[in-house]
KOLNULO-832910 format. One line per 8 residues: number of its first residue (from 1); their letters; for each residue x, z, y of C-alpha. Coordinates in steps of 0.001 Angstrom, whole numbers, plus 500000, padded with zeros to 6 digits. Layout:
BEGIN
NUM) a) X/Z/Y; ...
END
This chain:
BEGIN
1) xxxxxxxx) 500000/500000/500000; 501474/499351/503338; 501497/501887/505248; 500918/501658/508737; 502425/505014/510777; 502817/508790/509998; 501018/511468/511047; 501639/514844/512350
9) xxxxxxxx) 499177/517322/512892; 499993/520210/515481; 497376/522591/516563; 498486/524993/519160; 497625/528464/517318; 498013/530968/519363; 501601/532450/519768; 501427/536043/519476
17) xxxxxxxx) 504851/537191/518387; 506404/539047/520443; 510190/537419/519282; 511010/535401/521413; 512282/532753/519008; 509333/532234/516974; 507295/529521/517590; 504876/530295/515867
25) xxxxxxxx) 504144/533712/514317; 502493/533755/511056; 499085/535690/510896; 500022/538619/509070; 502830/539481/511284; 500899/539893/514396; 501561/543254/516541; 498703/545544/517140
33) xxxxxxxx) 498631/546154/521001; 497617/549214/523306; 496149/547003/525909; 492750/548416/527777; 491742/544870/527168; 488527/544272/525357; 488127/541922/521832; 486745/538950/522763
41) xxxxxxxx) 483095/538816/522181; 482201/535943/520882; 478732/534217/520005; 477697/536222/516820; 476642/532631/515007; 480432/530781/516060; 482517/534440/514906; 480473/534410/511487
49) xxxxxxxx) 481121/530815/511652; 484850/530894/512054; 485112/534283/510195; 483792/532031/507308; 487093/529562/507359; 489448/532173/507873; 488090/533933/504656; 487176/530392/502530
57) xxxxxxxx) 487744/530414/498952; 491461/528994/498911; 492101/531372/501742; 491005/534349/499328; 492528/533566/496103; 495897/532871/497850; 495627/537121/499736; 492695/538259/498750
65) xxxxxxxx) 489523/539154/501000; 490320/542510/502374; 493428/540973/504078; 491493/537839/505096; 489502/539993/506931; 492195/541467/508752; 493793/538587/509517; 490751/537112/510939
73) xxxxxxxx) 489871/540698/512939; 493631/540583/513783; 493477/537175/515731; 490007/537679/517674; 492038/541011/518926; 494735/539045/520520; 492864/536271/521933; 492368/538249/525398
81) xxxxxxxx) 495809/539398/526168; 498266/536894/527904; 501266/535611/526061; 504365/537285/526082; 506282/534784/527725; 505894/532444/530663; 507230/529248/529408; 508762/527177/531446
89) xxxxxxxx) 509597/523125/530777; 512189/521795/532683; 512286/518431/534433; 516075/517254/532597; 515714/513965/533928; 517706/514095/536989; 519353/517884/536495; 520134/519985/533398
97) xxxxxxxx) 518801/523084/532319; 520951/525907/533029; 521392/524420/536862; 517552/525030/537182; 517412/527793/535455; 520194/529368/537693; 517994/528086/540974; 515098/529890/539830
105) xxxxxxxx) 516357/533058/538489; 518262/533423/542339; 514473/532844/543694; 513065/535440/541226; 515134/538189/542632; 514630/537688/545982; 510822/537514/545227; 511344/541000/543316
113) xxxxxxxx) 513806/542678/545776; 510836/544522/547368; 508661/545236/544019; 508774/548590/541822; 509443/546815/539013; 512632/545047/538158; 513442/541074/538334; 512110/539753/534962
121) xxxxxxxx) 515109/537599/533318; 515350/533921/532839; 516090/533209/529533; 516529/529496/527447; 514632/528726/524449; 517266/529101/521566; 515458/526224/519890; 514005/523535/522635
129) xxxxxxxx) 516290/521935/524753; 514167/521769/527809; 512032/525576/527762; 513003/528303/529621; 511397/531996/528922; 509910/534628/531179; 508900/537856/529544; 505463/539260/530353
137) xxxxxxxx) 505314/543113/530532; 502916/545612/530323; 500473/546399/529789; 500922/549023/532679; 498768/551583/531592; 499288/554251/534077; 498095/552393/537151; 496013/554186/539549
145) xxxxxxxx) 492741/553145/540232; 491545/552579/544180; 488669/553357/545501; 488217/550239/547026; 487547/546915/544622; 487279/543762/543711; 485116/541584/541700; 486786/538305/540190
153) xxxxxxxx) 485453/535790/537531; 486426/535410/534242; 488827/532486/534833; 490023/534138/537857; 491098/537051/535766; 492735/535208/532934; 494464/533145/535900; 495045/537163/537561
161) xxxxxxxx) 496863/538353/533824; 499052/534956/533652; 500666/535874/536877; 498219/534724/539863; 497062/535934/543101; 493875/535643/543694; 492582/532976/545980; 489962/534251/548468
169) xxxxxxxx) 487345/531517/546931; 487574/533773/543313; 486783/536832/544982; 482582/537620/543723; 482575/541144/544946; 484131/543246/547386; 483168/547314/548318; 482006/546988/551938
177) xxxxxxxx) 485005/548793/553131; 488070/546347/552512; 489958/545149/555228; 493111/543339/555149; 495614/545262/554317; 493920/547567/552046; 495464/548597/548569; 492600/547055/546417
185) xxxxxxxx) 491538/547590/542256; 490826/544485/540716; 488203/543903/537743; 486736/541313/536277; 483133/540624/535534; 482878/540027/531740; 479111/539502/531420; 478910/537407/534131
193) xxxxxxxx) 476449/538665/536198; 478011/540050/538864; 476447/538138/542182; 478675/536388/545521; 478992/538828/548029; 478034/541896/545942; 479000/544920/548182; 479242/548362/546039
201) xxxxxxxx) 481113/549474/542914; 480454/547633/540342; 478536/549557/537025; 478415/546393/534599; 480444/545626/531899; 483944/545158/533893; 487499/545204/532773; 490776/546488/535271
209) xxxxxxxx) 493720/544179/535904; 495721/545613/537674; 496125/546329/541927; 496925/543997/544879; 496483/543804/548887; 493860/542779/550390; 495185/539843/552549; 491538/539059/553869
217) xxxxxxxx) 488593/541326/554823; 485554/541313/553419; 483819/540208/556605; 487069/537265/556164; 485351/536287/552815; 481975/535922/552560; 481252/535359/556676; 481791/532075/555396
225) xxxxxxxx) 480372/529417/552667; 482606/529296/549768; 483739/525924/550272; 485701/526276/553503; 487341/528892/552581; 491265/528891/551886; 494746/530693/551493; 495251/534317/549648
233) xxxxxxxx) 492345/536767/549537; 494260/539427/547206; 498010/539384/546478; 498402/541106/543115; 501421/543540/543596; 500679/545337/540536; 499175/543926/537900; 498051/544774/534442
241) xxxxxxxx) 500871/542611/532872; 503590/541625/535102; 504688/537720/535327; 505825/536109/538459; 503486/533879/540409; 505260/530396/539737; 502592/528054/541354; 504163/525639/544000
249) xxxxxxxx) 507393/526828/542808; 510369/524128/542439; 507741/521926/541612; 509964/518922/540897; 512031/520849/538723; 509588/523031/536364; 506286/522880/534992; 504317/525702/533853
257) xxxxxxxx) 502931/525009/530364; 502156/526855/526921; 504760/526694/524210; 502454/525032/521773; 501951/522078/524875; 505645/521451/524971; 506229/521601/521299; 503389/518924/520616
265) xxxxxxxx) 505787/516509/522413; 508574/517556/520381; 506769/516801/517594; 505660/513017/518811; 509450/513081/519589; 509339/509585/522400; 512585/507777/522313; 514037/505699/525445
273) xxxxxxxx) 512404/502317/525308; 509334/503217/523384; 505610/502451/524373; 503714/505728/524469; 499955/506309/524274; 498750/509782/525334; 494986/508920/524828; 493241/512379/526412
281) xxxxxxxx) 496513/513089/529099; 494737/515174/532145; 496214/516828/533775; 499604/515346/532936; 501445/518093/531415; 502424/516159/527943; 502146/513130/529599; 505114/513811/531952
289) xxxxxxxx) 506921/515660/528853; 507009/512683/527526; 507990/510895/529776; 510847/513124/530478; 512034/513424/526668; 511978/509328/526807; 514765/509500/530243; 512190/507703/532063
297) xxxxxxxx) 512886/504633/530167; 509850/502807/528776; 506557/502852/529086; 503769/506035/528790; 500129/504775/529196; 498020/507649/529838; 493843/507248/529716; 490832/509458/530801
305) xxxxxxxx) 487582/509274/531337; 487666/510848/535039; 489345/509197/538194; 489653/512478/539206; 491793/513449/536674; 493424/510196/536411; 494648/511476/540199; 496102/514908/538550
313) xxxxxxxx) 498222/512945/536061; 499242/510263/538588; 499977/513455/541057; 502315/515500/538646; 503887/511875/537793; 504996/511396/541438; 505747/515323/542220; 508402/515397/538925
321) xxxxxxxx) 509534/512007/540022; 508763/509855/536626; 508031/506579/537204; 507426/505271/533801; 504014/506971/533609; 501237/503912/534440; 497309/505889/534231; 493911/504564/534153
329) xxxxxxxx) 490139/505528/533919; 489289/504718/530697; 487611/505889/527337; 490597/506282/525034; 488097/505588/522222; 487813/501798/523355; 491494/501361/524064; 491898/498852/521151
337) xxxxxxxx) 490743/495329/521004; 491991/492412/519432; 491111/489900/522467; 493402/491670/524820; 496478/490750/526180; 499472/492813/527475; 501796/491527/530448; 504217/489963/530369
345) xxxxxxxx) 506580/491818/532814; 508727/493120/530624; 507614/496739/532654; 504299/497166/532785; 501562/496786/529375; 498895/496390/531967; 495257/498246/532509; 493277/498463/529083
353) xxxxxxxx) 492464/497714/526528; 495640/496906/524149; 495989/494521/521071; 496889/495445/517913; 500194/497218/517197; 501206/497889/520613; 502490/501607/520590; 505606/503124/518917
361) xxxxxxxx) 504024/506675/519435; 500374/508059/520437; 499366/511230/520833; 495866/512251/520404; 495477/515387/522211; 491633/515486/521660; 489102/517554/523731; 488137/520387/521704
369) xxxxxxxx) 486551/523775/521201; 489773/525676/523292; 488952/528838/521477; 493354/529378/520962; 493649/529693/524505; 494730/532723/525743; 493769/535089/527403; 490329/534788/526793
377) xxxxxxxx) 488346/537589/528317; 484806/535821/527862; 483386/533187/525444; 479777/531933/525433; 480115/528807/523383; 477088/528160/520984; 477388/526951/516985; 476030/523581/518380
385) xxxxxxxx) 478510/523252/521382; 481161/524106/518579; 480007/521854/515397; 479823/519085/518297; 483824/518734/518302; 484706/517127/515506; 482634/514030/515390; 483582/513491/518938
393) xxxxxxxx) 487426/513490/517942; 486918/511286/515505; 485534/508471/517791; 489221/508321/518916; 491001/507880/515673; 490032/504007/515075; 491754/503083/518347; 494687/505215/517944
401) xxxxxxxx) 495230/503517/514579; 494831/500450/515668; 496954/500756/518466; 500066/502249/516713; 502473/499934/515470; 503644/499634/511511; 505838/502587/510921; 504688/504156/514490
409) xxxxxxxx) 504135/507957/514872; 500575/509552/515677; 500447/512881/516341; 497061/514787/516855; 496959/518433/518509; 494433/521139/519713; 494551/523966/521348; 491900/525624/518847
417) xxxxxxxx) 491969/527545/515749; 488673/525943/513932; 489665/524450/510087; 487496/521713/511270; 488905/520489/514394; 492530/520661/512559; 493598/520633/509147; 489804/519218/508424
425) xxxxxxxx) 490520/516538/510750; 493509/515419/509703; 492207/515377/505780; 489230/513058/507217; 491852/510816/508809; 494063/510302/505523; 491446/509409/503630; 489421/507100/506362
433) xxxxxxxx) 492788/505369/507315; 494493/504957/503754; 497312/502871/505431; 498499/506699/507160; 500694/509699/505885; 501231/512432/506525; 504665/513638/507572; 505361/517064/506462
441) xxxxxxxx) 505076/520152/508989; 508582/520443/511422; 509963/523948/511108; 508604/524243/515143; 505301/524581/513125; 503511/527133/511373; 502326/526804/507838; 498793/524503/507687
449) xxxxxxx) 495525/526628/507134; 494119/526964/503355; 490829/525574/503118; 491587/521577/502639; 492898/519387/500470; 496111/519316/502585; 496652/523358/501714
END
């Protein structure tokens, strides 16, 4: 049988070890933690649902169901607390590593040369060429607690324990009393309810991460409609878990992004020269990866459904300086077709759609059900929303196939922890596209989940 490409599977589980050189930490050696954070609630029907895979019948015979169970119980635990590193990829296009890493560790200590706790270290990833390390700390348990407050959404406060101020358009509540300048408590509403503009202390469900300054009043905040307003509403001097505030930070030298992110273009492993396809590529982040790890020599054709984040991709392009990235609207699904044409430039492939056997490499980095982000303080996602993934990620498999060249590499990632959306998906895909293989796991990966064929 000829066979057409390889393929990798790489789902992002979440990275929970608390070595620093372990990519990936294996379920049963995941620390218990003392963090105030709550376990994320999830939608009774999707926990009993995913509950299910983690304890299916291959699953059990392999460790039996009692430590199923606390594997399972063991991961839903660390789903809200932040990873204990800020990664960092480096742009090594134009300037190595350790110069950059030097620049930013200098900035770092002049940042922390007025903060109680010390300048967090710097550190390269013994394994990936292009990752630097920042350790998160915490959490800080012995915090004092202000009278006055703040109320924050739930992606402000995940945004709040990754090492963010807070943006006065996040801020839902504040007491009436808060003035610039004020030493503020921050919480976050978990249930959701809390309403713009609310005035008192808060008495539903709300979690504490950590204390700031109030840089605006209240008056400052909500005199206003939320769409004009701008700039710093809370600088968070003390958070829960301490990691610097990179945003805006030598943006054409670093780019913040999960482990799992930069080790999915590893895996697709773009040489010079090659044509890339990163089918799903907003906002960019693996897109310019690649991009990088190919020297800016060759061509990466990135696709999405939304102009506006078509602009995000085509914005970090320009800001890291790669000019081999060309991206356009359009429905990676309907990428292939065997009327089309490519240019003839010898630079540029063109808009879409492609012929047959175009790409050396594509990445299908397909939406998906999220649920290995981290942290994750709140999850409302129904069993419909979440049995809905799968056949939409498989519309994008006939193009990708068709598009990748004989011996070509396709690698397909998440950022969930669902057997369906990953080791489910990539059994469907061997046997719907007999020409594929699959390319055994690279030691950057953990071991695939039990519950397949592929187990």
């Amino acid at each position: 049988m000829r066979v057409l490409g390889i393929v990798r599977l790489f789902h992002r589980e979440i990275g929970i070890s608390t070595k620093r050189w372990k990519l990936a930490a294996k379920m049963s050696s995941l620390p218990t933690s003392p963090a105030p954070l709550p376990c994320l609630a999830l939608d009774p029907d999707v926990e009993n649902h995913i509950k299910q895979t983690y304890c299916n019948s291959q699953v059990v015979a392999a460790i039996g169901q009692e430590e199923a169970e606390r594997r399972f119980d063991c991961t839903i635990e660390h789903l809200s607390l932040p990873p204990g590193y800020t990664t960092l990829r480096v742009n090594t296009v134009n300037r190595t590593r350790d110069v950059i890493r030097e620049e930013l560790q200098q900035l770092l200590k002049k940042e922390y040369s007025n903060k109680a706790v010390p300048c967090p270290p710097v550190e390269p990833h013994p394994v990936l060429p292009d990752v630097l390390l920042i350790p998160t700390t915490g959490p800080h348990l012995s915090l004092q607690h202000h009278s006055k407050e703040i109320m924050v959404d739930i992606p402000c406060g995940a945004a709040i324990l990754r090492g963010a101020h807070i943006f006065a358009p996040g801020v839902l509540g504040a007491t009436a009393d808060v003035q610039a300048g004020d030493q503020v408590s921050v919480y976050v509403d978990v249930a959701g309810k809390c309403l713009r503009g609310f005035q008192k202390s808060y008495d539903g469900p709300r979690v504490f991460v950590g204390n700031g300054v109030a840089r605006m009043s209240r008056d400052d905040i909500f005199s206003v409609a939320q769409e004009e307003l701008s700039g710093i509403g809370v600088e968070m001097t003390s958070p829960l878990y301490d990691c610097p505030p990179l945003n805006d930070v030598m943006s054409d030298s670093i780019f913040l992004q999960n482990l799992p992110s930069t080790v999915a273009g590893h895996v697709l492993n773009p040489k010079p020269g090659d044509r890339v396809l990163d089918m799903c590529a907003a906002p960019g982040g693996k897109t310019t990866h690649l991009a990088t790890l190919m020297s800016n020599q060759g061509t990466v054709i990135a696709l999405d459904k939304s102009q506006g984040k078509v602009d995000k991709v085509i914005a970090n392009a320009g800001r890291l300086g790669l000019t081999c990235i060309q991206a356009y609207m359009f429905d990676g699904g309907q990428a292939a077709s065997e009327t089309a044409v490519c240019e003839k430039d010898g630079k540029s492939l063109g808009a879409p759609p492609y012929p047959p056997n175009t790409f050396d490499r594509v990445l299908v980095d397909a939406p998906c059900s999220a649920l290995g982000q981290r942290p994750a303080l709140g999850n409302k996602m129904k069993l419909k929303t979440l049995k809905s993934y799968p056949t939409y990620q498989r519309r994008l498999f006939p193009a990708a196939v068709q598009l990748l060249k004989t011996g070509g590499v396709l690698v397909y990632s998440t950022c969930t922890l669902t057997l369906e959306e990953n080791e489910g998906q990539v059994e469907w895909l061997l046997n719907t596209f007999p020409c594929l293989k699959l390319e055994p796991q690279v030691k950057m990966s953990s071991k695939l989940q039990l519950g397949t064929s592929l187990g």
